[in-house]
N, CA, C and O atoms as CSV, one atom per row, in Angstrom:
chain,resi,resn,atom,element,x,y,z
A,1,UNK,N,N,13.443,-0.823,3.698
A,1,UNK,CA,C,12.185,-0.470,4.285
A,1,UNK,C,C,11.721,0.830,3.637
A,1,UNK,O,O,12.539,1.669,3.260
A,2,UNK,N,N,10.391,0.996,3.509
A,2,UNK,CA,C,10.097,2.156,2.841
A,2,UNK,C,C,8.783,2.771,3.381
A,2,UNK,O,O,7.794,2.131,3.739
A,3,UNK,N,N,8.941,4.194,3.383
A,3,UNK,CA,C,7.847,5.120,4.464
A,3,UNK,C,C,7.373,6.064,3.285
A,3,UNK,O,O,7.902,6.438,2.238
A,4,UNK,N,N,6.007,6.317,3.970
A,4,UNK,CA,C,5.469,7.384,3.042
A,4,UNK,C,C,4.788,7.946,3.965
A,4,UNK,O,O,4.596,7.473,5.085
A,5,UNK,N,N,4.260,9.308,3.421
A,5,UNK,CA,C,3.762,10.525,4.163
A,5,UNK,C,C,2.195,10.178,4.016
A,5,UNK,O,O,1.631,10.269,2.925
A,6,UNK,N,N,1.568,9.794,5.129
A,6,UNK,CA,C,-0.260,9.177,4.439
A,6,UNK,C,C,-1.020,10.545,5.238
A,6,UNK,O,O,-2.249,10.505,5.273
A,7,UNK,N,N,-0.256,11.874,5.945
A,7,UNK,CA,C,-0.551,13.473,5.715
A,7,UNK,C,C,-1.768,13.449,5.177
A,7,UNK,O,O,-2.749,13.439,5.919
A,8,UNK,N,N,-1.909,13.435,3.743
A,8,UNK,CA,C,-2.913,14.120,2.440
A,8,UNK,C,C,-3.865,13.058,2.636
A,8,UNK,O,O,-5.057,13.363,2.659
A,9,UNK,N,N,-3.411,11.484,2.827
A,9,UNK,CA,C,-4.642,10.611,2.695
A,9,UNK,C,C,-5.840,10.757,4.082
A,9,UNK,O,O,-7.065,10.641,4.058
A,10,UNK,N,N,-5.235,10.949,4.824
A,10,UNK,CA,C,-6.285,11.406,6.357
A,10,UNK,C,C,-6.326,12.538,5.952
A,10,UNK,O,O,-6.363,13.142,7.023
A,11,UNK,N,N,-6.349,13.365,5.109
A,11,UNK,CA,C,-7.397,14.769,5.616
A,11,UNK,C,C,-8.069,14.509,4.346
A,11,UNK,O,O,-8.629,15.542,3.979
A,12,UNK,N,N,-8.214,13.688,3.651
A,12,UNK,CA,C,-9.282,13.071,2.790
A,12,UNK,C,C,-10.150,11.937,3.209
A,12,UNK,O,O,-10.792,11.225,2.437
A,13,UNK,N,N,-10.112,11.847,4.354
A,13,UNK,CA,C,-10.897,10.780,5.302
A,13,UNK,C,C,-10.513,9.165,4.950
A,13,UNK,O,O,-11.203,8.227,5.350
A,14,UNK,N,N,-9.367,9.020,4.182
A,14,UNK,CA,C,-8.877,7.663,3.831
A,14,UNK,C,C,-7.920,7.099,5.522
A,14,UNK,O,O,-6.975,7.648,6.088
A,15,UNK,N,N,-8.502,6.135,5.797
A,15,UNK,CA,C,-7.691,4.904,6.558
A,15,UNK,C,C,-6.174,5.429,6.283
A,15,UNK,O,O,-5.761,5.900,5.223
A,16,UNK,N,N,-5.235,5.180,7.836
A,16,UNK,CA,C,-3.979,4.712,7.582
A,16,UNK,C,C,-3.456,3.686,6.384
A,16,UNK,O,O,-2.666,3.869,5.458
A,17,UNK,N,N,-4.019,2.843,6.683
A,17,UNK,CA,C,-3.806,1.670,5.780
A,17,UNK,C,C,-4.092,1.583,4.475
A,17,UNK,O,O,-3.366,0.896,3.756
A,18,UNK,N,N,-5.449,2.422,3.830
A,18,UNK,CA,C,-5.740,2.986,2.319
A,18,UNK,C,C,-4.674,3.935,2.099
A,18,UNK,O,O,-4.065,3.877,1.031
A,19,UNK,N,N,-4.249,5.131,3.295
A,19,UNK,CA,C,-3.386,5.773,2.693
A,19,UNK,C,C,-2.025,5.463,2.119
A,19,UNK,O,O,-1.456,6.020,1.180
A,20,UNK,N,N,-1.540,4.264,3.024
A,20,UNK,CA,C,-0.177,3.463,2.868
A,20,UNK,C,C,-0.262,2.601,1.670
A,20,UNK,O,O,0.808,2.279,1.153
A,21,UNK,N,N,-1.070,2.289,1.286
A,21,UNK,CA,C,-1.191,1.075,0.556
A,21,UNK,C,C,-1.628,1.694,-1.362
A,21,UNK,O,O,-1.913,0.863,-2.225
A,22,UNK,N,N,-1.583,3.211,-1.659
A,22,UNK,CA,C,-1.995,3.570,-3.025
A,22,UNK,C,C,-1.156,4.368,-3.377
A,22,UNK,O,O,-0.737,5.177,-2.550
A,23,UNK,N,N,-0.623,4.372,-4.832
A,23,UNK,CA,C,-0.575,5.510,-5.549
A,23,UNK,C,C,1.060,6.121,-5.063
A,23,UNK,O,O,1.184,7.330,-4.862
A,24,UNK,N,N,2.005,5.381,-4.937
A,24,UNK,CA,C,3.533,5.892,-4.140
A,24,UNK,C,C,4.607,6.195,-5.757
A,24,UNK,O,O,4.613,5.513,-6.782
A,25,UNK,N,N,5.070,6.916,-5.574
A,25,UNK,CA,C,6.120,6.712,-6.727
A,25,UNK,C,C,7.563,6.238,-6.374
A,25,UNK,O,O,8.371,7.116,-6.074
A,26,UNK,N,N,7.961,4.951,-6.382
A,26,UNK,CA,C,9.142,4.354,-6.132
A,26,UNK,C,C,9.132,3.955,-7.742
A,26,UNK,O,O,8.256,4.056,-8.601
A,27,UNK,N,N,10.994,3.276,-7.785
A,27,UNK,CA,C,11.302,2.628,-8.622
A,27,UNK,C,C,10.669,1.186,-8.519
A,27,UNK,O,O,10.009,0.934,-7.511
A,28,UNK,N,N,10.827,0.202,-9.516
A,28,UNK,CA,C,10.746,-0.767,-9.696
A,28,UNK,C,C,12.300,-1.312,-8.633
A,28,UNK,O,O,12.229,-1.916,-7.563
A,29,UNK,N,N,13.185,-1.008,-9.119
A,29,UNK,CA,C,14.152,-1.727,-8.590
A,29,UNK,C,C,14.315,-0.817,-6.913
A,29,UNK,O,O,15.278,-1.390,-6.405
A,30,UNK,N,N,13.941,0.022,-6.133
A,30,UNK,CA,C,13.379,0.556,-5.214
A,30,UNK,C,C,12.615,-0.596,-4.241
A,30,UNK,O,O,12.911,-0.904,-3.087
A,31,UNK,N,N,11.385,-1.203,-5.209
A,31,UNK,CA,C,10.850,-2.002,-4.518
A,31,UNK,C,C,11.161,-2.869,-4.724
A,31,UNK,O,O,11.237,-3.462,-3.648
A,32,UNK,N,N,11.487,-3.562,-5.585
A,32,UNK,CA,C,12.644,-5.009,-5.356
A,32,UNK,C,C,13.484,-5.482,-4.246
A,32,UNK,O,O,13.539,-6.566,-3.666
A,33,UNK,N,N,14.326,-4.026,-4.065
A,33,UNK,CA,C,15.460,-4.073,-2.808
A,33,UNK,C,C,14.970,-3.734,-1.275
A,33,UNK,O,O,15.593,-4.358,-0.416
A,34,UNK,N,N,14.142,-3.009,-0.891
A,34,UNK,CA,C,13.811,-2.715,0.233
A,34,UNK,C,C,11.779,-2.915,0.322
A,34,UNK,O,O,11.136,-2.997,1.368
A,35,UNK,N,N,11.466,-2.933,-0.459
A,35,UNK,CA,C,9.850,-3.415,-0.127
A,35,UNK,C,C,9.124,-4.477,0.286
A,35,UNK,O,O,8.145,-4.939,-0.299
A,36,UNK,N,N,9.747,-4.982,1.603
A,36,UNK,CA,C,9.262,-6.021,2.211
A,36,UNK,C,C,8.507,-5.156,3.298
A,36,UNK,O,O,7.384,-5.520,3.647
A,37,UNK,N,N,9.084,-4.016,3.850
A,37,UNK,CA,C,7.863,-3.517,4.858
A,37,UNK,C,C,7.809,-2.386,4.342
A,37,UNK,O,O,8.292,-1.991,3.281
A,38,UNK,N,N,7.022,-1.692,5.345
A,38,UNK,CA,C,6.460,-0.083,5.354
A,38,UNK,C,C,5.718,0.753,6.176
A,38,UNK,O,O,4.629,0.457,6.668
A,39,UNK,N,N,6.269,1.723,6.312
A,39,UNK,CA,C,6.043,2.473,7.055
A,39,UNK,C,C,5.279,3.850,7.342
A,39,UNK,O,O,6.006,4.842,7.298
A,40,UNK,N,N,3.886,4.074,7.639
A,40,UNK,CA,C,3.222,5.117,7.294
A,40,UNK,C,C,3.665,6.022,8.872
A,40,UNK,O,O,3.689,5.629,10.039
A,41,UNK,N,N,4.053,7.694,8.093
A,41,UNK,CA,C,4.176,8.541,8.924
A,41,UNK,C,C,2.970,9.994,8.555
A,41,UNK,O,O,2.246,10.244,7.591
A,42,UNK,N,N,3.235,10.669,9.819
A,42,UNK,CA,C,2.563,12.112,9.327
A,42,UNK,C,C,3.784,13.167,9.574
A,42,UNK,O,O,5.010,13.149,9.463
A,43,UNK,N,N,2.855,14.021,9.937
A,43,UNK,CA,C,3.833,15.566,10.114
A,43,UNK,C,C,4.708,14.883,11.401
A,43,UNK,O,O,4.279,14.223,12.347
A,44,UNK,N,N,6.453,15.395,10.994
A,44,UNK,CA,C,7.505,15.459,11.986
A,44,UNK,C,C,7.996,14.262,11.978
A,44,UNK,O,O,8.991,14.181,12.698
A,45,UNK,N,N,7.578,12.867,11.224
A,45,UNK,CA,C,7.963,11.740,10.903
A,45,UNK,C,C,7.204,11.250,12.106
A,45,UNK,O,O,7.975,10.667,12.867
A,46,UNK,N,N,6.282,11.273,12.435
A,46,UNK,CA,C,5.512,10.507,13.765
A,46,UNK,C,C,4.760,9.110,12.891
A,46,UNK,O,O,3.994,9.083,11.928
A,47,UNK,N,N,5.437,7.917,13.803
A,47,UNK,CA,C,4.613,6.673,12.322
A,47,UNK,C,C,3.288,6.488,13.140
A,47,UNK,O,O,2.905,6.701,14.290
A,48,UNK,N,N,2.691,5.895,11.763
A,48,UNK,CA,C,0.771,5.924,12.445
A,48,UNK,C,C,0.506,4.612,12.180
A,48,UNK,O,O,-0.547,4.082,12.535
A,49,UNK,N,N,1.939,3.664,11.196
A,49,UNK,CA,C,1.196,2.544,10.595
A,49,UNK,C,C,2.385,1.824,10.451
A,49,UNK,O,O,3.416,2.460,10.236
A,50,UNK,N,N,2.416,0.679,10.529
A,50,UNK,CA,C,3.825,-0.342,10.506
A,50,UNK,C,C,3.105,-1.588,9.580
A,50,UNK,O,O,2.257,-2.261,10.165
A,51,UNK,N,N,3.424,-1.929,8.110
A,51,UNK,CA,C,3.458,-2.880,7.845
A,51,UNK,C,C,4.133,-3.655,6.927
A,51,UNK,O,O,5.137,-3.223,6.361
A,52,UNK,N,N,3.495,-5.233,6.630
A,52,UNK,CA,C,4.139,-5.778,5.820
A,52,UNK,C,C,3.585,-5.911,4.445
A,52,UNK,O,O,2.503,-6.462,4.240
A,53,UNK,N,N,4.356,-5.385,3.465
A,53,UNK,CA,C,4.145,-5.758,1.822
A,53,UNK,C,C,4.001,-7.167,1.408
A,53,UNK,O,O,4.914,-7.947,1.138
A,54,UNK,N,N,2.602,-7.409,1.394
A,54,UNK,CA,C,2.252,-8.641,0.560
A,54,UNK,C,C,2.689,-8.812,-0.774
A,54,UNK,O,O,3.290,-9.826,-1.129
A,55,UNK,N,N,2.355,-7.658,-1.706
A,55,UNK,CA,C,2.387,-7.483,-3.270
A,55,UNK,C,C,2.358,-6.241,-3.466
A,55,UNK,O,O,1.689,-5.456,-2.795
A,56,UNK,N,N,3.172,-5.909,-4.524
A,56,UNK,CA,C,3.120,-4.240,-4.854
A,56,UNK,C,C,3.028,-4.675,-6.386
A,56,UNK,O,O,3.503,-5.653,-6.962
A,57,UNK,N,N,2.256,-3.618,-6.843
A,57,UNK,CA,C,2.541,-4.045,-8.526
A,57,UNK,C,C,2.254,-1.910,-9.127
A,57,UNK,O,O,1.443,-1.081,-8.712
A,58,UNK,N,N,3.285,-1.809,-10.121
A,58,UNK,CA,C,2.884,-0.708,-10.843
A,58,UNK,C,C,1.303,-0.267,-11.218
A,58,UNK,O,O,0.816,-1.172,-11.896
A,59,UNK,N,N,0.085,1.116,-10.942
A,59,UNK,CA,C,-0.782,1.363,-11.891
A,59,UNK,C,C,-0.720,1.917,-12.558
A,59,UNK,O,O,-0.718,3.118,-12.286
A,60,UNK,N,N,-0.613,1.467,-14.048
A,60,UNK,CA,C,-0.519,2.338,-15.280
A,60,UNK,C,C,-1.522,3.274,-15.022
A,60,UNK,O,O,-1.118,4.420,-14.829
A,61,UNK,N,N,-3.102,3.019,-14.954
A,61,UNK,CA,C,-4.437,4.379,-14.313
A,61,UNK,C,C,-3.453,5.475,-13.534
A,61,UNK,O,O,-3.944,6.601,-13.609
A,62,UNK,N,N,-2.272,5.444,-12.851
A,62,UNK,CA,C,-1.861,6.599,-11.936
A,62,UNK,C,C,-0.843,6.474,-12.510
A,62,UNK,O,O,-0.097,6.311,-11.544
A,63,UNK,N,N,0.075,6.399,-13.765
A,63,UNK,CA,C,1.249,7.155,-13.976
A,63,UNK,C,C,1.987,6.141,-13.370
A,63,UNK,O,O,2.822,6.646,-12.620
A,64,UNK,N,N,2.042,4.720,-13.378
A,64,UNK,CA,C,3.543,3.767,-12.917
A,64,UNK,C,C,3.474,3.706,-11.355
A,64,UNK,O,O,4.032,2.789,-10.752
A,65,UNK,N,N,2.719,4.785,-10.647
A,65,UNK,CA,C,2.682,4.988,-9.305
A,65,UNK,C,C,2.529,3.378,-8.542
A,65,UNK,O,O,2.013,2.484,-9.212
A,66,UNK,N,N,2.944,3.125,-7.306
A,66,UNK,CA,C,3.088,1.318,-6.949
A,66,UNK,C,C,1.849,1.605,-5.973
A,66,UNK,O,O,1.652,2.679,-5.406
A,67,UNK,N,N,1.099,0.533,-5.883
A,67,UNK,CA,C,-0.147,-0.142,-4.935
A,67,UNK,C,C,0.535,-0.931,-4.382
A,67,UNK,O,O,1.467,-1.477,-4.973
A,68,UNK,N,N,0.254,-1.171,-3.176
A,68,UNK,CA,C,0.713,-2.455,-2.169
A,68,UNK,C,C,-0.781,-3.361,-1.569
A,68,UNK,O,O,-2.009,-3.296,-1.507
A,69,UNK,N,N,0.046,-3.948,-1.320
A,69,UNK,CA,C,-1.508,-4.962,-0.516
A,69,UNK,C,C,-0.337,-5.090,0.997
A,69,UNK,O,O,0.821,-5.504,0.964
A,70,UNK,N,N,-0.861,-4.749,1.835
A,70,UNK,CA,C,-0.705,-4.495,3.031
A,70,UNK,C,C,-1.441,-5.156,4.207
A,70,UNK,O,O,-2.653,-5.116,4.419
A,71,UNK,N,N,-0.279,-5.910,5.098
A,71,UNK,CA,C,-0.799,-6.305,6.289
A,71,UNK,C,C,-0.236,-6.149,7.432
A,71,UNK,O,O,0.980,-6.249,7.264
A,72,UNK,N,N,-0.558,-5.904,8.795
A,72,UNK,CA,C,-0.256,-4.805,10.011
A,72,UNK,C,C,1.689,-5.922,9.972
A,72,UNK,O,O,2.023,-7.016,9.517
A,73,UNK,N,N,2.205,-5.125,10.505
A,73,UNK,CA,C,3.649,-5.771,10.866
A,73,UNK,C,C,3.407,-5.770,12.416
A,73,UNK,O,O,3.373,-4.763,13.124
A,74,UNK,N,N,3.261,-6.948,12.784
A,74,UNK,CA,C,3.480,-6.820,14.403
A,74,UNK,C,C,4.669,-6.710,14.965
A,74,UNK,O,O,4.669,-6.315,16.131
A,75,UNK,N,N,6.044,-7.032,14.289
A,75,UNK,CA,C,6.814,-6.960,14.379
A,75,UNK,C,C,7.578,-5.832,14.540
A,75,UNK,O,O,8.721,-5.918,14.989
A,76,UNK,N,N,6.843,-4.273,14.075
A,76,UNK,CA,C,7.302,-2.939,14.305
A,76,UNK,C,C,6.055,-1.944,15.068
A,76,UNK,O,O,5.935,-0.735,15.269
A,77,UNK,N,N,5.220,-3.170,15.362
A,77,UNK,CA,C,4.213,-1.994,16.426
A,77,UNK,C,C,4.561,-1.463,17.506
A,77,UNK,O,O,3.854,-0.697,18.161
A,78,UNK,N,N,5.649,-1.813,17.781
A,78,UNK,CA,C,6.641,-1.281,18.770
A,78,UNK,C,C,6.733,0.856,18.237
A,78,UNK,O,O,6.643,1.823,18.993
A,79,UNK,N,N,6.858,0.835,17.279
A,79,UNK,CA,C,6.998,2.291,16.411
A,79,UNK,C,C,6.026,3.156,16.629
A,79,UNK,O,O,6.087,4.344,16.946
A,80,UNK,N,N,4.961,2.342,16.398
A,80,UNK,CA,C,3.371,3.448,16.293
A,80,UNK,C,C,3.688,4.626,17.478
A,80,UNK,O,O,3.998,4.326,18.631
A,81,UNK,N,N,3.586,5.681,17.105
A,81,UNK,CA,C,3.539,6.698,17.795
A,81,UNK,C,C,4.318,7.378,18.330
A,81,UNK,O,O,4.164,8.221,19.215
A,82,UNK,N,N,6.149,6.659,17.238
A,82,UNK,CA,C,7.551,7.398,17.443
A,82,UNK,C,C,7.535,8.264,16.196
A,82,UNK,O,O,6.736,8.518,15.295
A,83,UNK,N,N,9.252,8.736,16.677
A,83,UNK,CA,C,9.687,9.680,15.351
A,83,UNK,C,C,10.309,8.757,14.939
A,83,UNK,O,O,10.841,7.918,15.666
A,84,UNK,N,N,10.349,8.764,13.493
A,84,UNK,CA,C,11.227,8.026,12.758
A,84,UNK,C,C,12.370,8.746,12.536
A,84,UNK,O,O,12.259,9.959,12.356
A,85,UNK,N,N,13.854,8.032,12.506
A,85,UNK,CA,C,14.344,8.363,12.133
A,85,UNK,C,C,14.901,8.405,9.736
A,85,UNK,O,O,15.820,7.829,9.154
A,86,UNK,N,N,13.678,9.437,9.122
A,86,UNK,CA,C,13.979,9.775,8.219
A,86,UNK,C,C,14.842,10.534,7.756
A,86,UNK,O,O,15.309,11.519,8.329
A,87,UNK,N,N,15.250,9.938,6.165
A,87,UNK,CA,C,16.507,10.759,5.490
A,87,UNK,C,C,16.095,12.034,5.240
A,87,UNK,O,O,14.913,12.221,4.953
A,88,UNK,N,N,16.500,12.514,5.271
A,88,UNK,CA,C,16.331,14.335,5.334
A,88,UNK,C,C,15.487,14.379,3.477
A,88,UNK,O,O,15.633,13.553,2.576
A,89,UNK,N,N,14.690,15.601,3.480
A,89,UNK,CA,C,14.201,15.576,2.525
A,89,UNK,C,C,12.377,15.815,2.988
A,89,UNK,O,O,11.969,15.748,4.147
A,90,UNK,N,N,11.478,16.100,1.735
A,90,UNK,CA,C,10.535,16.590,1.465
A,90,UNK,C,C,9.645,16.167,0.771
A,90,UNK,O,O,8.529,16.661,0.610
A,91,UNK,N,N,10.295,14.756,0.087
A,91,UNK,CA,C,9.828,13.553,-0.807
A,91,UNK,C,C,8.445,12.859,0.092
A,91,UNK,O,O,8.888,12.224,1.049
A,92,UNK,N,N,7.462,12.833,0.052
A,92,UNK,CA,C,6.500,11.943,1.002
A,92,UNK,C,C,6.730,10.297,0.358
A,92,UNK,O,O,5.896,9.598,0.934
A,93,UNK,N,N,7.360,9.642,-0.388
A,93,UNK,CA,C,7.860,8.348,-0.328
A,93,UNK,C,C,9.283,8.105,-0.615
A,93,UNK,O,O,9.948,8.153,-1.650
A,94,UNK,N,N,9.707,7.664,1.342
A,94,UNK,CA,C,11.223,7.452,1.115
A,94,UNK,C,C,11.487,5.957,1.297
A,94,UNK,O,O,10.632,5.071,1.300
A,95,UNK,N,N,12.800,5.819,1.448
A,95,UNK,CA,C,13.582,4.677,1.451
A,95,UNK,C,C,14.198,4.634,2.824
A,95,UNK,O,O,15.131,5.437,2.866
A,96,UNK,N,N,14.026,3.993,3.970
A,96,UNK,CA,C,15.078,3.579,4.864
A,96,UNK,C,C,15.878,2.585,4.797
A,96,UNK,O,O,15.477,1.423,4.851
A,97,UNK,N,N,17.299,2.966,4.651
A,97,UNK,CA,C,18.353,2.134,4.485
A,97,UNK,C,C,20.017,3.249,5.799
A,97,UNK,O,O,20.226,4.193,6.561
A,98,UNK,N,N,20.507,2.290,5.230
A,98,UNK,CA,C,21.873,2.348,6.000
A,98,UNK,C,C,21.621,2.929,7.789
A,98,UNK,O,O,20.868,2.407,8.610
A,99,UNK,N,N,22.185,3.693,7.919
A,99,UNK,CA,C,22.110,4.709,8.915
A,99,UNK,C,C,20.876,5.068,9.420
A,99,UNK,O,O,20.689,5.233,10.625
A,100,UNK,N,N,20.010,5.200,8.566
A,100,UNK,CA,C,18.618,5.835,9.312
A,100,UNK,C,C,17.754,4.403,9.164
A,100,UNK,O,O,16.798,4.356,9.938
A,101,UNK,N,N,17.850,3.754,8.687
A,101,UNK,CA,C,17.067,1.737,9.010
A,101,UNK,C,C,18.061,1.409,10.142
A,101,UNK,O,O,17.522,0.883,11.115
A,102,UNK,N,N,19.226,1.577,10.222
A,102,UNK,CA,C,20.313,0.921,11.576
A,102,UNK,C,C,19.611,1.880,12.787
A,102,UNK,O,O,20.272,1.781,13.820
A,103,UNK,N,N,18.616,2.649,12.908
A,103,UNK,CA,C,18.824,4.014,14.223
A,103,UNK,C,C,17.583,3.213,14.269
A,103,UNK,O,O,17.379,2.658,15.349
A,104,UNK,N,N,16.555,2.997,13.169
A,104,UNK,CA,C,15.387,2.512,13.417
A,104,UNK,C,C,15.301,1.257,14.075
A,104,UNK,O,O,14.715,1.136,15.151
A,105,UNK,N,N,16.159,-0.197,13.161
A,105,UNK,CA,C,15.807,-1.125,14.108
A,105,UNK,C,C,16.658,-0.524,15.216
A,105,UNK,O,O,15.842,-0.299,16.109
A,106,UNK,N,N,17.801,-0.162,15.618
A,106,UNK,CA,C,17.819,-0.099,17.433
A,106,UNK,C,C,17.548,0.766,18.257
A,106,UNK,O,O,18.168,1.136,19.255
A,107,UNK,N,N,16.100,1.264,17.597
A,107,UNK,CA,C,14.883,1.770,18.683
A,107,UNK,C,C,14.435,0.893,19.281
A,107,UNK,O,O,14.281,1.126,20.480
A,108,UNK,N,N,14.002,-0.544,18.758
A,108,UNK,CA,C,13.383,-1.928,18.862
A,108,UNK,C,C,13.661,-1.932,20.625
A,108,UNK,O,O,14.790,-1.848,21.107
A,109,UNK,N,N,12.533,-2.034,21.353
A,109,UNK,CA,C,12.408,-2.660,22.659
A,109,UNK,C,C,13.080,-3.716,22.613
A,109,UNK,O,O,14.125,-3.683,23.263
A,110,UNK,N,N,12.842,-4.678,22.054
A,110,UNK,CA,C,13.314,-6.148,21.989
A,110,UNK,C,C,14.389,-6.331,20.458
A,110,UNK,O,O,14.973,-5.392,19.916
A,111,UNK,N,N,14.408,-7.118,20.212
A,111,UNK,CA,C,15.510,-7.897,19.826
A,111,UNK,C,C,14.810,-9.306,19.171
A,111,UNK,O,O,14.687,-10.446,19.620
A,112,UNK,N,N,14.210,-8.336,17.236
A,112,UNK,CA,C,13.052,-9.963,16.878
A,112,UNK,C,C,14.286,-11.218,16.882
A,112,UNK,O,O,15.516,-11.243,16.879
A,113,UNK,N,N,13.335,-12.071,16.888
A,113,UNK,CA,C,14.192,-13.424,16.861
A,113,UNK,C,C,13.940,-14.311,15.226
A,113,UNK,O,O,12.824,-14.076,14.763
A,114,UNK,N,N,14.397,-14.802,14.771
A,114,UNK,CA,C,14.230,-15.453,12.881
A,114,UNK,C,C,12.647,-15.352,12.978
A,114,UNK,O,O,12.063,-14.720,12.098
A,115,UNK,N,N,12.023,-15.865,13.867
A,115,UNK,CA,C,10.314,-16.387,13.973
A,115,UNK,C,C,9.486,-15.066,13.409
A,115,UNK,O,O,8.459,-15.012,12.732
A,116,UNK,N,N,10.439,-13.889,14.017
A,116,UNK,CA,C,9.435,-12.748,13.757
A,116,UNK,C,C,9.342,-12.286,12.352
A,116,UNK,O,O,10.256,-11.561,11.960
A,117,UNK,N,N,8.242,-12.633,11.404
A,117,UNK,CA,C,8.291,-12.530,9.953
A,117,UNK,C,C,7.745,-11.183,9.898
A,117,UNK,O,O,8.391,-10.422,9.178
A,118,UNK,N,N,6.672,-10.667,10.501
A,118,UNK,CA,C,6.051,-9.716,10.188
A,118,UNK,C,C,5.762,-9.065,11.264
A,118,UNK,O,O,5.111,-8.022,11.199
């Protein structure tokens, strides 16, 4: 799962969702392994935006930086308006895995079932 800081994109009057969705610097193999969702936070890791990665592709115009095409995850709107638990650091695009993706899903009210794709 992977979160970014969309901070800078709202005080440029850009959408949650414009902010989540442009201009991130991950690896290629980054988004291979964990870029099925995503997660937009602000200051203190508070998330503003939960979704699912349709398509991400590199823009050469921004330096390799990844675009996503983005659609709401109903499946983590449960989040909107928690702290995440993020890996320590200062990076505005991280990676949730191990330990801090295990704290996240069992914040989950519920318990998705296979059905819940997004």
């Amino acid at each position: 799962m992977l979160a970014v800081d969309v901070r800078a994109s709202l005080r440029a009057g850009r959408t949650v969702e414009d902010g989540a969705a442009r201009w991130w610097r991950f690896s290629a193999q980054t988004v291979a392994r964990h870029g099925d969702f995503l997660l937009a936070f602000v200051d203190g890791g508070v998330c503003v935006g939960a979704y699912r990665i349709v398509d991400s592709a590199p823009d050469a115009g921004e330096g390799g930086k990844y675009a996503f095409d983005l659609t709401p995850a109903a499946r983590f709107q449960w989040a909107l308006g928690q702290r995440l638990p993020l890996p320590p650091g200062r990076n505005p695009a991280r990676i949730l895995t191990g330990q801090h993706l295990r704290e996240f899903l069992d914040a989950a009210p519920y318990r998705p079932s296979g059905s819940d794709r997004d």
